[in-house]
C-alpha positions as CSV (number, residue, x, y, z in Angstrom):
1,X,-54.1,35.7,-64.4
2,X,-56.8,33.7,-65.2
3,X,-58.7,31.5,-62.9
4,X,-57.8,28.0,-64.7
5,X,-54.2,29.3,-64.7
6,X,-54.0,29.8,-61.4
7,X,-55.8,26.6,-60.7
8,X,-53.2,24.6,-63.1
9,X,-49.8,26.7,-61.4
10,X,-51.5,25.0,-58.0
11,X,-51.6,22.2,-59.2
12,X,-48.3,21.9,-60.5
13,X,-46.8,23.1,-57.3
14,X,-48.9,20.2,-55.3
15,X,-47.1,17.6,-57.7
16,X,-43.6,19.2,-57.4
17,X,-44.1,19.3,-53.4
18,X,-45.4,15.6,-53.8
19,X,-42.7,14.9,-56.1
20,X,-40.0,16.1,-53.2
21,X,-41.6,14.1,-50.4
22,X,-41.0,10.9,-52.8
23,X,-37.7,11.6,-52.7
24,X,-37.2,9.9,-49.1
25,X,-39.0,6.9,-50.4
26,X,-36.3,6.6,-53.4
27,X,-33.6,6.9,-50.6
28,X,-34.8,4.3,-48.8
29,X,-34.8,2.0,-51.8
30,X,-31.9,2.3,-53.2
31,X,-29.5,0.0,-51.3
32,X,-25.6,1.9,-51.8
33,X,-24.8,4.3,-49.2
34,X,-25.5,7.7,-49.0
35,X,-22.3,9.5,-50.3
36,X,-22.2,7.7,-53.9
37,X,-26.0,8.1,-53.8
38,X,-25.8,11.7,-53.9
39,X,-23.0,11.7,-56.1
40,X,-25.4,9.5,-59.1
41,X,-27.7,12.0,-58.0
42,X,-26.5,15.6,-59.1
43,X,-24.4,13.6,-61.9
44,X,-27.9,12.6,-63.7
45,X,-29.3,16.0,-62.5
46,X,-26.9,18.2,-64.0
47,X,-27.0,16.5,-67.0
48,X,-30.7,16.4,-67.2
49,X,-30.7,20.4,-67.0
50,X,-27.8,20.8,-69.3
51,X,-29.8,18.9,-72.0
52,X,-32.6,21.2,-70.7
53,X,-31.0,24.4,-71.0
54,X,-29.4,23.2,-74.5
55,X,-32.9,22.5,-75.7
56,X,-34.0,25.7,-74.5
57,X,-31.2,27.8,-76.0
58,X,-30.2,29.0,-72.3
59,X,-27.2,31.0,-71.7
60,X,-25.1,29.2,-69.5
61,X,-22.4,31.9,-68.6
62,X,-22.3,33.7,-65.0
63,X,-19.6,36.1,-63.6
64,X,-16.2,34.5,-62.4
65,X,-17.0,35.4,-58.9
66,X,-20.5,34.4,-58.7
67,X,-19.2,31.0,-60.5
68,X,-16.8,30.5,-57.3
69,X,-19.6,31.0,-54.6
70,X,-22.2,28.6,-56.4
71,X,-18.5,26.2,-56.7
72,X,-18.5,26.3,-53.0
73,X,-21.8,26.7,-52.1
74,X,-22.3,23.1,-53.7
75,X,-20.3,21.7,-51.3
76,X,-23.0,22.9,-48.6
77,X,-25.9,21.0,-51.0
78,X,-23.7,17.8,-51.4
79,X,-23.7,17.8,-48.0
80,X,-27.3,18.5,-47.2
81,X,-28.2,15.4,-49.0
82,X,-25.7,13.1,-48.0
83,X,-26.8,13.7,-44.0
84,X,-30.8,13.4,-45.2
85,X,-31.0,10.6,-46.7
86,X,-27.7,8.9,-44.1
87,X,-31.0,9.7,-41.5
88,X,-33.4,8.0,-43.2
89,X,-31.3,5.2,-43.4
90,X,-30.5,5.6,-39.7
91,X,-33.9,5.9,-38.9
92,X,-36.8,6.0,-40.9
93,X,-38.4,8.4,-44.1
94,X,-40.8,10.2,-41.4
95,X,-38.0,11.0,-38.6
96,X,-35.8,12.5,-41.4
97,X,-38.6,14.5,-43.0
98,X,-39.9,15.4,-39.6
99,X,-36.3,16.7,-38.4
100,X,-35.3,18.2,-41.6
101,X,-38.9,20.3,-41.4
102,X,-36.6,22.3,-38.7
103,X,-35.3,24.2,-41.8
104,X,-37.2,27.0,-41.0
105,X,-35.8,27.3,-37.0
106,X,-32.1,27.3,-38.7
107,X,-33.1,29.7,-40.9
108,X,-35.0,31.9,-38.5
109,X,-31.9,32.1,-36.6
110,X,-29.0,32.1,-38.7
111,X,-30.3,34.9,-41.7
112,X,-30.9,37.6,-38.5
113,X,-27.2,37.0,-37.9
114,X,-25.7,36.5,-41.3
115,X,-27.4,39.6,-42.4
116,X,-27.0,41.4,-38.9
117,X,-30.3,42.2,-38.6
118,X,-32.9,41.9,-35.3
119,X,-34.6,38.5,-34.4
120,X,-38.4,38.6,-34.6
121,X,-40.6,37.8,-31.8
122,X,-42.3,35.9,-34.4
123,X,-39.3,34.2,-35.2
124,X,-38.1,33.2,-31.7
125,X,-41.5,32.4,-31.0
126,X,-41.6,29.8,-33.8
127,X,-38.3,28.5,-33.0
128,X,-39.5,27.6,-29.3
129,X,-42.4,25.9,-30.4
130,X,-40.1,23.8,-32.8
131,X,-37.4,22.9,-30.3
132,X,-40.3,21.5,-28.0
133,X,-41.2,19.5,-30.8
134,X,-37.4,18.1,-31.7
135,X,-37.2,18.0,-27.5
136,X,-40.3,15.4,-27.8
137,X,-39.1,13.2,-30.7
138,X,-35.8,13.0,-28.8
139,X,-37.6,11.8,-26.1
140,X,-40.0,9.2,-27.3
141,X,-37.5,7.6,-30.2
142,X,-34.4,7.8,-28.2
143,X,-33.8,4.5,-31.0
144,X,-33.1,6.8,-34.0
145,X,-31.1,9.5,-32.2
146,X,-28.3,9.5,-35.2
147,X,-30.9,9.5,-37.6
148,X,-32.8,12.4,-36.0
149,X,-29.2,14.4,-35.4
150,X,-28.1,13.8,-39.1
151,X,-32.0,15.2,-39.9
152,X,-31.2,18.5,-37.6
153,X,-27.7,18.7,-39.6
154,X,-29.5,17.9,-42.9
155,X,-31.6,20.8,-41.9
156,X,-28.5,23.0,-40.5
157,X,-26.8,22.8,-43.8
158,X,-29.8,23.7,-46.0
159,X,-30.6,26.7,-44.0
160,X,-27.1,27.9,-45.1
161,X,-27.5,27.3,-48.4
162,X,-31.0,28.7,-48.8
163,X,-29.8,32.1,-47.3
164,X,-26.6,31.8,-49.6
165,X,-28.8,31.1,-52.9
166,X,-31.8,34.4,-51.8
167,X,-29.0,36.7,-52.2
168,X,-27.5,35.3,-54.9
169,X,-31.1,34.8,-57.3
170,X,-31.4,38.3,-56.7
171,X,-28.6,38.6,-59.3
172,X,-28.7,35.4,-61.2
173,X,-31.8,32.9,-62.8
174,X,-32.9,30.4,-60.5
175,X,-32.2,27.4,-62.5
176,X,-28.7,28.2,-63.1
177,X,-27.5,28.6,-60.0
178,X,-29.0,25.1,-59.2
179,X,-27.1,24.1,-62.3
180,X,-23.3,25.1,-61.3
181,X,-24.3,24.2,-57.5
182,X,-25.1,20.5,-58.2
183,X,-21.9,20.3,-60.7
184,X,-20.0,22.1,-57.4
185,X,-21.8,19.0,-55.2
186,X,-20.1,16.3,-57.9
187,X,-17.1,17.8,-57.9
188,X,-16.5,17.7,-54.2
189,X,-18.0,14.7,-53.6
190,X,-15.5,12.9,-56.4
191,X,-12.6,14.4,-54.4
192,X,-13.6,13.0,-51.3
193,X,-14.6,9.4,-52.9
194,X,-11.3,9.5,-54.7
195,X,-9.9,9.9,-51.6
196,X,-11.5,7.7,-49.4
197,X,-11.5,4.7,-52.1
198,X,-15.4,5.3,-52.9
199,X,-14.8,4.8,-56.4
200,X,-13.5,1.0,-55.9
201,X,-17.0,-0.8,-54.3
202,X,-19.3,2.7,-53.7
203,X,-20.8,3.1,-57.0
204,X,-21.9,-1.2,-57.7
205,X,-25.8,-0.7,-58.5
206,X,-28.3,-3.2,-58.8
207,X,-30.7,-2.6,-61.5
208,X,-33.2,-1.3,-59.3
209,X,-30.9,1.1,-57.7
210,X,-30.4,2.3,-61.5
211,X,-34.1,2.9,-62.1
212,X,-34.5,4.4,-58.9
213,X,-31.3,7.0,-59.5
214,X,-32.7,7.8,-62.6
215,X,-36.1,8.9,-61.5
216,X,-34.4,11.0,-58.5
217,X,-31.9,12.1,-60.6
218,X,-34.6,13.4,-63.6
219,X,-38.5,13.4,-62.5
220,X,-37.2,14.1,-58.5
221,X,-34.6,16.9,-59.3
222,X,-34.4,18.4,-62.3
223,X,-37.9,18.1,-63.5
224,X,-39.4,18.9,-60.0
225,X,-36.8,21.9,-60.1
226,X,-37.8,23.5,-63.5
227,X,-41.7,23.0,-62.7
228,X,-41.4,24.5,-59.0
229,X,-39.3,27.9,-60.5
230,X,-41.9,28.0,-63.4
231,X,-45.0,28.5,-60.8
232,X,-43.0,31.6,-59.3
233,X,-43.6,33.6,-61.9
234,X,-47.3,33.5,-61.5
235,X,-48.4,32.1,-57.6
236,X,-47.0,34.2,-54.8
237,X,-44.0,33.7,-52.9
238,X,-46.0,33.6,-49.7
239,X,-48.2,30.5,-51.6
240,X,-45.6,29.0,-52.8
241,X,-44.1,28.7,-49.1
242,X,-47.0,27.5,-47.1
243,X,-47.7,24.8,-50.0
244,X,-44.0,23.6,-50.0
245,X,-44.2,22.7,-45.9
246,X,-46.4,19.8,-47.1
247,X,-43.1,18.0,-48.1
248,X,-43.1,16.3,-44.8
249,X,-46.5,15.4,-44.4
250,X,-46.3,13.9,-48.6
251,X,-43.5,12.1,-47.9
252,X,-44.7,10.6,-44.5
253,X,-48.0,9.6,-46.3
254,X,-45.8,8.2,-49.2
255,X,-44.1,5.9,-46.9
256,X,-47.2,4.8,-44.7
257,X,-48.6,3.9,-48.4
258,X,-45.1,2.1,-49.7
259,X,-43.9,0.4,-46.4
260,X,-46.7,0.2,-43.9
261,X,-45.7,-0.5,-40.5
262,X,-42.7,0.1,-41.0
263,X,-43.4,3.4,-40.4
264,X,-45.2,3.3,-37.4
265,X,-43.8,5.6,-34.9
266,X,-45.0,6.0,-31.0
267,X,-47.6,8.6,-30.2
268,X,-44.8,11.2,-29.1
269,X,-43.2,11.1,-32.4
270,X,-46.5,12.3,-33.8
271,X,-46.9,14.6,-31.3
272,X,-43.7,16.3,-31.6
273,X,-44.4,16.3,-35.6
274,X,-47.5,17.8,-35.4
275,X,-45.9,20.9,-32.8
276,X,-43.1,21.4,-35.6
277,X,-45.5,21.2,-38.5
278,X,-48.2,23.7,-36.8
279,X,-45.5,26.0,-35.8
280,X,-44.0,26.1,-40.0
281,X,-47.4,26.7,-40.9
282,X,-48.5,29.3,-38.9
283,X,-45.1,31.4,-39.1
284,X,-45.8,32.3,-42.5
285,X,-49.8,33.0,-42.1
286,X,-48.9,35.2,-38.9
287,X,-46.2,37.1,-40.5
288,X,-48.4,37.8,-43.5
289,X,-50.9,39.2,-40.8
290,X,-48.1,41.5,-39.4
291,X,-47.0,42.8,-42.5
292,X,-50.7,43.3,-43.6
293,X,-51.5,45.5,-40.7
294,X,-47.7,47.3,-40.8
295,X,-48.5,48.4,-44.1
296,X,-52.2,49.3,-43.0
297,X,-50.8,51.7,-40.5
298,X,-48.0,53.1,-42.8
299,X,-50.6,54.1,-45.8
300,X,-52.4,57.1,-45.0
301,X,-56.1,58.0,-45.2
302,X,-57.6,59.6,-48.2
């Protein structure tokens, strides 16, 4: 790979990552609530990628059963989204970025036990260092404790998914199973506005909510979706990982930049932050280390 391309494939990934931290600014600016929010959300979205993948010649079929798991697994990223931005709502853009940033303590604990397999020291090591860093947020912005729970469940439920979706793009592309989980997401989430009456008032948008929904539906989504699969095939996975945990820290920028102070949090808050964020970054450097020297020992001398 040549040096400009891997310069270019960087700097895509940088503007998908910044892309994704924008998406708690749009959540804060468009003024319905959270459930038919989402719902406009993977409605534009899997539209924009059908139009994609028509453009592009893609083969949309998939196995029956593999159709049913990415049905229900939807229900898990409709979910996911409706808690994140319900936080940011309850709180503000930084406490749900902060809390959701505790993806990778769910997952650290959960995929050992899904997949019945032994718990890093690594791991539990990271996961204490992020729990002291949730303890401290708790305790300095006692304020936005729903927003900072609906963050951790944001976070909960996209650990799930995330372990659902590695197995299952070992067998399927990437973008489809994005595809048939976001129509999954509408689905369920019609059911439940039908049911609840979200369909009578829910869905009444300004016409700034429209342009907002639009550009998280397209540029946020589905363009930032395509783009961040098409580095894969070139950057590392283990690149590709450390850049993505600077979704927080764009989007926490972002809002400093779009609403001030606002924004401001206590001195705790950032402390806390700064323990979570150190611990997701040095998880995957340290682990890279260990695996490094594993093989080192495994590879004989010649």
């Amino acid at each position: 790979m040549s040096f400009s391309s891997r310069n270019r494939n960087l700097l895509i990934l940088h503007g998908t990552v910044l892309v994704w931290g924008f998406t708690g600014i749009l959540g804060s600016l468009i003024s319905i609530p959270s459930v038919p929010l989402v719902w406009y959300r993977v409605l534009i979205a899997f539209i924009t990628l059908y139009v994609y993948f028509k453009a592009t010649k893609t083969s949309l079929s998939l196995p029956r059963e593999a159709l049913i798991k990415l049905f229900l697994t939807g229900a898990l990223v409709g979910g996911h989204w409706i808690l994140f931005f319900q936080s940011i709502k309850s709180s503000t853009i930084s406490v749900g970025l902060v809390c959701l940033s505790s993806l990778t303590l769910f997952t650290a604990i959960l995929e050992p036990l899904i997949g019945r397999k032994k718990i890093s020291g690594l791991e539990i090591l990271t996961g204490v260092f992020i729990i002291c860093g949730i303890v401290m947020i708790f305790k300095f912005e006692s304020q936005y404790t729903l927003g900072i729970t609906l963050g951790l469940g944001s976070a909960f439920l996209a650990s799930l998914f995330s372990i659902i979706n590695s197995r299952q793009v070992q067998k399927h592309p990437a973008s489809l199973i994005s595809f048939y989980e976001m129509i999954g997401a509408f689905i369920w989430l019609s059911i439940y506005m039908f049911a609840t009456g979200g369909f009578d008032s829910g869905l009444k948008l300004v016409a700034s909510d429209f342009i907002y929904l639009m550009l998280l539906g397209t540029v946020c989504t589905s363009l930032a979706y395509v783009a961040g699969v098409s580095v894969m095939r070139e950057l590392s996975a283990f690149r590709v990982a450390l850049i993505t945990n600077l979704e927080p820290v764009y989007g926490i920028v972002l809002a400093f930049i779009f609403f001030g102070s606002r924004e401001h949090m206590t001195l705790g808050f950032y402390a806390g932050a700064t323990m979570i964020m150190g611990a997701i970054f040095l998880y995957p450097y340290l682990r890279n280390k260990i695996e490094k020297r594993r093989l080192e020992k495994t590879i004989p001398l010649v």
